[in-house]
C-alpha atoms as one frame of an Amber mdcrd trajectory, in Angstrom:
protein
 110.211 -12.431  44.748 106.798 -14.134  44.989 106.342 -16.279  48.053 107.932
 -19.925  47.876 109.757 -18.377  45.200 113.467 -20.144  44.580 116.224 -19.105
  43.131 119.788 -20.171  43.293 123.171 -18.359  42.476 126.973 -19.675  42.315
 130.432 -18.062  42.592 133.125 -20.191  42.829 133.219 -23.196  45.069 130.387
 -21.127  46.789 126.678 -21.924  45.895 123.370 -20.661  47.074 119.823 -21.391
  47.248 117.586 -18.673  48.672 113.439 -18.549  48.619 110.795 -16.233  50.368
 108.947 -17.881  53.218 108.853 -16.514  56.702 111.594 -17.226  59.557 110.903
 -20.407  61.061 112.822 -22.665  63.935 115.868 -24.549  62.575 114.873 -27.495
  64.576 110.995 -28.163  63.718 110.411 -25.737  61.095 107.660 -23.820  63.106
 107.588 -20.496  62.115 108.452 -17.826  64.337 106.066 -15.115  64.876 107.416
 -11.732  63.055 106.599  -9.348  66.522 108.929 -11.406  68.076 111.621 -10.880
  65.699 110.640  -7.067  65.822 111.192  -6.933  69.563 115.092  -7.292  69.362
 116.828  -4.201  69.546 120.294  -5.912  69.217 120.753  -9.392  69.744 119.060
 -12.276  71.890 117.363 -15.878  70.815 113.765 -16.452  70.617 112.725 -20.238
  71.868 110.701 -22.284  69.637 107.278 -22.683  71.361 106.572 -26.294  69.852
 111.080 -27.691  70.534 112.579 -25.554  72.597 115.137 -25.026  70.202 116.876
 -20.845  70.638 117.112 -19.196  67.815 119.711 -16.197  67.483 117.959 -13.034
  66.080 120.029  -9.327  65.563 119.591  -6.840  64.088 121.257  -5.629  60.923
 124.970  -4.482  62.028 125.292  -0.624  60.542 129.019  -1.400  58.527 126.230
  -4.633  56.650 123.467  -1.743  56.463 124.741  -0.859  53.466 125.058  -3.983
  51.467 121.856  -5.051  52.587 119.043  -2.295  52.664 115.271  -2.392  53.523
 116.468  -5.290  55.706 115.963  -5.064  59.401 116.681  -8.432  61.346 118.707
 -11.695  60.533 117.476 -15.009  62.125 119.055 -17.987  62.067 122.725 -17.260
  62.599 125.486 -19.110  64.631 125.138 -18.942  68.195 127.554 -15.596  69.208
 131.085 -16.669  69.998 131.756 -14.330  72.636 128.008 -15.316  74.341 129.515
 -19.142  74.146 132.679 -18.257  75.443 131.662 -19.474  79.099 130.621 -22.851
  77.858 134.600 -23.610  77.651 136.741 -24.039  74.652 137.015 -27.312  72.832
 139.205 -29.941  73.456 142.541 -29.624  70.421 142.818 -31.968  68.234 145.777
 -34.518  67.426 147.221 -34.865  64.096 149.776 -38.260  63.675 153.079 -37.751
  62.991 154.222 -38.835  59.722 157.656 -39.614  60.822 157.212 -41.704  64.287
 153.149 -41.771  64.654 152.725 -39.809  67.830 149.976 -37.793  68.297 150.762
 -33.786  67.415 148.561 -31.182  69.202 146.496 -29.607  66.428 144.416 -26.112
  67.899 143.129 -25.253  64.495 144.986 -22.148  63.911 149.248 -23.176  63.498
 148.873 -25.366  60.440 152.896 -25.590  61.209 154.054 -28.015  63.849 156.736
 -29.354  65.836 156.686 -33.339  67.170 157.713 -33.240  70.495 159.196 -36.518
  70.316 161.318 -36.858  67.281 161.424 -32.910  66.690 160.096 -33.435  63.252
 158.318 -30.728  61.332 154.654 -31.235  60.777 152.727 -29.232  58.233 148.975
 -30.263  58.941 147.106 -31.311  55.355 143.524 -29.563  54.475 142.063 -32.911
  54.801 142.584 -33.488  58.354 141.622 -29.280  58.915 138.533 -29.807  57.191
 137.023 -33.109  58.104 134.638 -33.212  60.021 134.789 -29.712  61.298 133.637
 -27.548  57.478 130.131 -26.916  57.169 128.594 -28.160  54.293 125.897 -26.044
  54.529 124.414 -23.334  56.321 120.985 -21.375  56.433 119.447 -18.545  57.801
 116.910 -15.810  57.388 116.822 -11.738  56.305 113.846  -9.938  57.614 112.729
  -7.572  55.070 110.924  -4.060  56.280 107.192  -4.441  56.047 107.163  -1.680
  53.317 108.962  -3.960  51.117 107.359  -7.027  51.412 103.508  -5.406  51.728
 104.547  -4.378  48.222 105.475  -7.502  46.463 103.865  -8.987  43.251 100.514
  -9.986  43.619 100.846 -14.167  43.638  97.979 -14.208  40.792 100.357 -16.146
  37.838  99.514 -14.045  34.815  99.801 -10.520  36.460 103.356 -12.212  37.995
 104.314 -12.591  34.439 104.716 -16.491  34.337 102.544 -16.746  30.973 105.106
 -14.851  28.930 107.270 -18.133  27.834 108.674 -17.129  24.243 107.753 -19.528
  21.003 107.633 -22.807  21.968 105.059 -23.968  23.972 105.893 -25.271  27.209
 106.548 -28.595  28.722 103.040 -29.148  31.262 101.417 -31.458  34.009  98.668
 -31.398  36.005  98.586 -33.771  39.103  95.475 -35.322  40.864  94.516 -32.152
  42.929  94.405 -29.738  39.316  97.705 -28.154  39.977  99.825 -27.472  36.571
 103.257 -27.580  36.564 104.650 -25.833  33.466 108.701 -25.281  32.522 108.986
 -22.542  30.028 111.694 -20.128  28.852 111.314 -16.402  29.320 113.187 -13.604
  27.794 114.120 -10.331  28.725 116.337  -7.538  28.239 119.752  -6.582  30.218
 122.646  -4.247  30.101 126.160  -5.961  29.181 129.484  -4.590  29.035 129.783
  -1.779  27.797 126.217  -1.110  28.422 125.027  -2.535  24.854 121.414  -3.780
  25.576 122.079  -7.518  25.236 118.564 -10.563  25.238 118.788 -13.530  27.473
 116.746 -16.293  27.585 115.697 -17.340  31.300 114.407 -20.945  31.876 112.022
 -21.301  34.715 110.036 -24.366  36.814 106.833 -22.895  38.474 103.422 -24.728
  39.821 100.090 -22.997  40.630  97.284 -24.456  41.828  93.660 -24.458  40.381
  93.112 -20.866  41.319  95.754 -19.841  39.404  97.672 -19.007  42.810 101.282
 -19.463  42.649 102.644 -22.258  44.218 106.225 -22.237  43.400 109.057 -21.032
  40.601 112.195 -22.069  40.106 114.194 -19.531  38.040 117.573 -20.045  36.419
 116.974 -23.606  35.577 118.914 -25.242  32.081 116.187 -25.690  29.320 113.677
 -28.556  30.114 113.154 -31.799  27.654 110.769 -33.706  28.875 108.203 -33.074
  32.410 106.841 -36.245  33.888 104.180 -36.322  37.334 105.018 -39.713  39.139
 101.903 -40.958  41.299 103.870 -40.422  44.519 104.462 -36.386  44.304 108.221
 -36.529  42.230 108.578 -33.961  39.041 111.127 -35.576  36.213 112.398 -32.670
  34.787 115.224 -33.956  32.006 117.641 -31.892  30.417 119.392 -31.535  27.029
 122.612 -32.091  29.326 122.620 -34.712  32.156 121.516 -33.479  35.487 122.667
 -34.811  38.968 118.963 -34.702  40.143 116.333 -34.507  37.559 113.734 -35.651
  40.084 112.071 -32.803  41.662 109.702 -32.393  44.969 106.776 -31.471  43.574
 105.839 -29.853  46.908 108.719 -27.126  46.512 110.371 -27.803  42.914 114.031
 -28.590  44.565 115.846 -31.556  44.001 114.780 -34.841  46.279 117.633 -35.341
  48.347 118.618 -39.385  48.570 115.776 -40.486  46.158 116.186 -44.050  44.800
 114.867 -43.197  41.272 115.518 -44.472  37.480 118.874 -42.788  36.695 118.814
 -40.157  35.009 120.959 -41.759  32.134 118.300 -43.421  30.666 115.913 -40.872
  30.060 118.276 -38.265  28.934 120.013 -40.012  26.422 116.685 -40.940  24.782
 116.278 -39.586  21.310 114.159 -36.815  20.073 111.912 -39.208  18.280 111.417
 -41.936  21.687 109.018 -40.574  24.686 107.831 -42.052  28.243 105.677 -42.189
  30.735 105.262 -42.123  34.381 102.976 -45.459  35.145 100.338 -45.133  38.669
 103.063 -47.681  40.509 106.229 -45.114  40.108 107.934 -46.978  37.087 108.837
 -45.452  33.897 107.595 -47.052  30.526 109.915 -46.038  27.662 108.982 -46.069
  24.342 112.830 -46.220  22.702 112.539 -46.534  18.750 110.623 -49.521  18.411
 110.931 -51.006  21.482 109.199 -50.613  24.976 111.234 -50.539  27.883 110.196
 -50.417  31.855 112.220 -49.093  34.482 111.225 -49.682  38.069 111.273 -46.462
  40.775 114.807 -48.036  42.386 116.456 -47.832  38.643 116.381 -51.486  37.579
 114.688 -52.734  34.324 111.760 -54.918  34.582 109.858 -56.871  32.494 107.019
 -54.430  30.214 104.183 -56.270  31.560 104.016 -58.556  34.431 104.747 -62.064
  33.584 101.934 -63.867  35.693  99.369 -61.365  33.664 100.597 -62.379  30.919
 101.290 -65.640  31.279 104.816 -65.359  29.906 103.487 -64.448  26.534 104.162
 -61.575  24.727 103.823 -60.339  21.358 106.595 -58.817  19.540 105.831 -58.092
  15.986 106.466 -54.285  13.976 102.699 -53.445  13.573 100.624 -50.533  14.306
  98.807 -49.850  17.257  95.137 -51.221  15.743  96.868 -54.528  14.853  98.549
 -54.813  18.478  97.896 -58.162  20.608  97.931 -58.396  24.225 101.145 -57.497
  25.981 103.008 -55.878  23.385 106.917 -55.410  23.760 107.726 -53.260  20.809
 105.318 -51.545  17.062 105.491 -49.527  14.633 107.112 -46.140  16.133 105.897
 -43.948  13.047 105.104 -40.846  15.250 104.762 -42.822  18.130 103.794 -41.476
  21.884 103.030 -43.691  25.157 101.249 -42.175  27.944 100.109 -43.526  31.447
  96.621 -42.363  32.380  95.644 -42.305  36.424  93.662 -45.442  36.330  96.728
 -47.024  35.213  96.014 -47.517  31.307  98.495 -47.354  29.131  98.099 -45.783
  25.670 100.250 -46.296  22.401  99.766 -44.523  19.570 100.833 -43.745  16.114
 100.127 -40.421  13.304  96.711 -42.049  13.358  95.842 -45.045  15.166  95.463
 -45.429  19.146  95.444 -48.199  21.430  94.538 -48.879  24.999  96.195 -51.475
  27.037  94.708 -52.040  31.112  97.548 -52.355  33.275  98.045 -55.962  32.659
  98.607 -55.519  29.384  95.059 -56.437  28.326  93.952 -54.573  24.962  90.567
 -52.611  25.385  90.824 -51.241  21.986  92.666 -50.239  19.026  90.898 -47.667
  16.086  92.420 -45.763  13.631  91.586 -42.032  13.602  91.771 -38.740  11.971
  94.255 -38.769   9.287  94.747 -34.709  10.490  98.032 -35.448  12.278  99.491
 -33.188  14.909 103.345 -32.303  15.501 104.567 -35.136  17.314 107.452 -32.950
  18.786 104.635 -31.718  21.347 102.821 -33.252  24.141  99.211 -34.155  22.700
  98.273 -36.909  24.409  96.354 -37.036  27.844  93.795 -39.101  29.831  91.511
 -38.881  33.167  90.571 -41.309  35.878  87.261 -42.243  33.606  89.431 -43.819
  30.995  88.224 -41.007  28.136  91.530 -40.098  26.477  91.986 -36.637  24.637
  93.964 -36.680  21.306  95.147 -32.806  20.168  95.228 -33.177  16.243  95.713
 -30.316  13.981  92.507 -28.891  13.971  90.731 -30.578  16.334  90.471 -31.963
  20.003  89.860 -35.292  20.042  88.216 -37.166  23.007  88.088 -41.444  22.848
  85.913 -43.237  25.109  86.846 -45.691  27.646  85.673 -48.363  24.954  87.416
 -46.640  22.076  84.380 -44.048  20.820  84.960 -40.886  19.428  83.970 -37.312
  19.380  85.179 -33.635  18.441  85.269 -31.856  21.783  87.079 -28.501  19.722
  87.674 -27.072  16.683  90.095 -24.609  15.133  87.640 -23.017  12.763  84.668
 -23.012  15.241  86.330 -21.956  18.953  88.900 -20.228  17.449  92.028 -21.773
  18.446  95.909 -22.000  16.700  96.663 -24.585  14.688  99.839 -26.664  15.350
 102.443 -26.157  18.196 100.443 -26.496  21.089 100.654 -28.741  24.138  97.703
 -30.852  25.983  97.437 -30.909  29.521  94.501 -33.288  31.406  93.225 -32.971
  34.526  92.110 -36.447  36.501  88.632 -35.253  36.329  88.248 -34.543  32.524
  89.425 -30.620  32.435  92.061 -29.680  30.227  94.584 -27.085  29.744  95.682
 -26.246  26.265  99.007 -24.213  25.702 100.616 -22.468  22.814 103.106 -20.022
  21.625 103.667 -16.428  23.447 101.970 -17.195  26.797  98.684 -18.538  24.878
  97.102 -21.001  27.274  93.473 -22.167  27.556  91.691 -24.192  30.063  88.320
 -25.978  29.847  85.758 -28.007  31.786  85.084 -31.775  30.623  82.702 -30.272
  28.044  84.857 -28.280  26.385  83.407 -24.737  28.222  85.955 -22.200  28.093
  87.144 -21.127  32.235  90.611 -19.570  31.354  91.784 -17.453  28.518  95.390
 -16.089  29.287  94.543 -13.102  26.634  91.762 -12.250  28.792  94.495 -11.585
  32.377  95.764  -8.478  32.769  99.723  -9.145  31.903 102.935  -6.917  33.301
 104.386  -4.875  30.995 107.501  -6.892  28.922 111.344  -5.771  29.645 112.648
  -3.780  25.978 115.501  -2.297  24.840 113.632   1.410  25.906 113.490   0.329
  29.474 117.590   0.324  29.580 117.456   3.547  28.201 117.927   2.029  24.389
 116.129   2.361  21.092 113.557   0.467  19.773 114.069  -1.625  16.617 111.686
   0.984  14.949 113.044   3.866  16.484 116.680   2.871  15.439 115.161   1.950
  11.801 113.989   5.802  11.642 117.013   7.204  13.142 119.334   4.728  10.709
 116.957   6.296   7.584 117.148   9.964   9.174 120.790   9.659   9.164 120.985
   8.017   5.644 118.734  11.399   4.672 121.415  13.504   6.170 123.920  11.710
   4.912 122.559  12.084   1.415 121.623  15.625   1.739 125.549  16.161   3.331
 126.730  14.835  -0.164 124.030  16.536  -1.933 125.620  19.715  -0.731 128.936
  18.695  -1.356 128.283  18.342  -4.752 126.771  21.773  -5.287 129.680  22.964
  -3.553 132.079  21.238  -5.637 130.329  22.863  -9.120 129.910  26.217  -7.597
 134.287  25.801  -7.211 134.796  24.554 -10.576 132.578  27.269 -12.474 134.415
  29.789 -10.596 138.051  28.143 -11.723 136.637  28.017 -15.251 135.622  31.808
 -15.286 139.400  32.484 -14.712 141.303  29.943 -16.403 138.698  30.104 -19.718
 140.053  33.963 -20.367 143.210  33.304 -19.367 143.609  30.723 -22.506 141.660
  33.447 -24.684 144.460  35.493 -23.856 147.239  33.162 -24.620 145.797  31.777
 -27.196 145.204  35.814 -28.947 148.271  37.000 -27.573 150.632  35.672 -30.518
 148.532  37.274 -33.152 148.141  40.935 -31.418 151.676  40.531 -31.188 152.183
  40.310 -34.868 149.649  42.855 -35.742 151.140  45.230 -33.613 154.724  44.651
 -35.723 153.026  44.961 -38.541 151.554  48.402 -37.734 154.684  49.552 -36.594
């Protein structure tokens, strides 16, 4: 795994979360140097410099040894029972009698008991075992031999294969320091039963920051929708099914435990054809057929623009986004996107008009623009802190002034880029990142100046069917044609066989009719002779 690297795994009623980081103290989080981990032979606690807090750290036990190799120390476990024996046992617990009330002695082993004072038997319930006394949760840490983790993937993101999504582009963001945030799908090869080689799609959440250093990844993850940045550090990460947590720490890409946020029921039951946007003060502004919606960060709907900006005025005729008047509740959703830029504009357009709205609800400007339309289905929208907003088209990269000019910052024909199915990803100070099918992704300075080709990155080699010891689809083609060849010559000889047998019969059974057929007539000229 690469370092902050999540996973998470269930069986049963048991599920797990792990990640590589280094050991740290359960009570502050400050990590614990690795020699003093090394220094226990068999057991003992290390105390956090910075709380106090002991830590219990042993050594791998040799019947574990096997299940868990290259690992040398665990950290992080329960304190020893037989080292907390002296501190005294607990107190038992009382359980009421259902019969007469009184309290039944309860020492958390004999789920069977007697009253003592009516003599009635007492079977003690799972709820009363388990409250209060079942961990929820528990967490600790396996020290991996220094061989094993001197030798882990370099964190660079394209050697560490995270730019080998499959067709679609991925769902992007960049925040206001330049780190991306990208949730793709990966595929790879695995044995099933029966060891047939068998493909499986893996959908992943990972972050790196400007240097292309990885940040994070989330593997195992359902198949992203829609990926929103909220101004105060929260990923939205919808789903085609509803998720319990769709907001996301956009520190570690785990769910935000207790966040008051928009539920999630309103965003994921939005249509293919509706979008939103994550606005500078934490709401979400929905864009739901023809209607705009906002949803405040603690989940209740407000009013799309603020009254007193507006003066309790707003306008709510079908037109385009050119013919749009201040404050605008609902237009023309032909192709429609909304998008939130950092300085708190808000942009609407259509397959070729565009709007910008201040975040009052002013208009700045509406123009129409190139009738060279791009597929709505992906992200191609985007805006910095200077107001310029970048429009991917077709063909071309579009950039719009603050006051609604435009210009051609690329070109398909002239840099060289795909056409269609590609994804637009702005950077606060006027970069861009442009993403397409098969790990294709592109960034570029404010003036269009290429700094990242993914083409360009060395790139790990991809599982296939050969590295489970199978066939490639060309390699079975030529052995299905080879055996259709043997097949054929197999009948081919056959055939040969089959004349060769029947020349043979008819060199025996031809004379042997001559015969019968002569035999009559010798017979009668014999009589006759005689």
């Amino acid at each position: 795994m690469l370092l902050k690297e999540g996973r998470s795994t269930s069986a049963g009623k048991l599920s797990a979360a792990y990640t590589r980081r280094a050991p740290s103290c359960q009570g502050c989080d400050k990590e614990i140097p690795i020699e003093d981990i090394r220094e226990v032979r068999e057991q003992a606690t290390v105390t956090c410099a910075r709380c106090a807090k002991r830590t219990w750290v042993r050594t791998v036990p040799t019947e574990l040894a096997g299940a868990l190799p290259s690992i040398t120390h665990v950290v992080g476990e329960d304190p020893d029972p037989a080292a907390m024996a002296s501190e005294g046992a607990a107190e038992a617990a009382t359980f009421p009698c259902p019969q007469c009330g009184s309290p039944v002695p309860f020492d958390g082993v004999t789920r069977a008991c007697v009253c003592r004072f009516c003599n009635a038997s007492v079977h003690v319930p799972d709820d009363f075992v388990f409250r209060g006394r079942r961990k929820v949760a528990a967490s600790w840490f396996l020290c991996f031999d220094p061989s094993i983790t001197d030798g882990a993937p370099a964190a660079e993101a394209v050697e560490a294969g995270l730019f080998d999504w499959e067709d679609e582009p991925p769902q992007v963001a960049v925040d206001s320091e330049g780190n991306l945030y990208c949730a793709a799908t990966q595929g790879r090869w695995f044995s099933g039963k029966n060891f047939e080689p068998k493909f499986r799609y893996d959908h992943l959440l990972w972050s790196v920051d400007p240097s292309l250093r990885v940040r994070w990844i989330q593997r195992g993850r359902p198949q992203a929708k829609r990926l929103l940045l909220s101004p105060g550090g929260s990923l939205l990460v919808t789903v085609q099914n509803k998720s319990p947590q769709p907001w996301l720490s956009s520190e570690t890409g785990t769910a935000e435990d207790g966040a008051q946020r928009a539920p999630q029921g309103i965003v994921e039951e939005l249509s293919g054809g509706d979008d939103l946007t994550c606005c500078v003060d934490g709401s979400l502004l929905i864009l739901e057929g023809n209607k705009l919606r906002r949803i405040a960060s603690n989940g209740v709907e407000i009013p799309v623009w603020p009254p007193s900006a507006s003066g309790g005025h707003t306008d709510d005729s079908l037109r385009g986004p050119r013919e749009l008047a201040d404050h605008p509740v609902q237009m023309c959703a032909c192709g429609a996107r909304i998008h939130c830029g950092p300085d708190g504009s808000v942009y609407l357009i259509s397959r070729d008009e565009i709007a910008r709205f201040d975040a009052s609800g002013r208009k700045i400007y509406g123009v129409a623009i190139s009738s060279d339309s791009p597929m709505s289905v992906y992200c191609n929208l985007g805006a910095d802190v200077h107001g310029n907003a970048y429009l991917l088209r077709r063909e071309q990269l579009v950039r719009i002034s603050a006051m609604g000019e435009q210009s051609i910052v690329l070109e398909s024909k002239r840099d060289g880029l795909p056409r269609d199915e590609m994804t637009l990803a702005v950077c606060p100070d006027g970069a861009f990142w442009l993403f397409g099918t098969e790990g294709l992704a592109w960034k570029f300075d404010p003036g269009g100046a290429l700094l990242f080709d993914s083409r360009r990155e060395p790139r790990p080699k991809k599982s296939s069917r050969e590295d489970l010891g199978f066939p490639s689809g060309s390699e079975m083609m030529a052995s299905f044609k080879k055996a259709l060849a043997q097949q054929e010559e197999q009948r081919r000889r056959e055939e040969q066989e089959r004349i060769k047998v029947d020349r043979r019969q008819m060199a025996i059974v031809l004379p042997c009719i001559a015969i019968l057929l002569l035999a009559p007539f010798v017979l009668v000229a014999w009589l006759m002779i005689r």
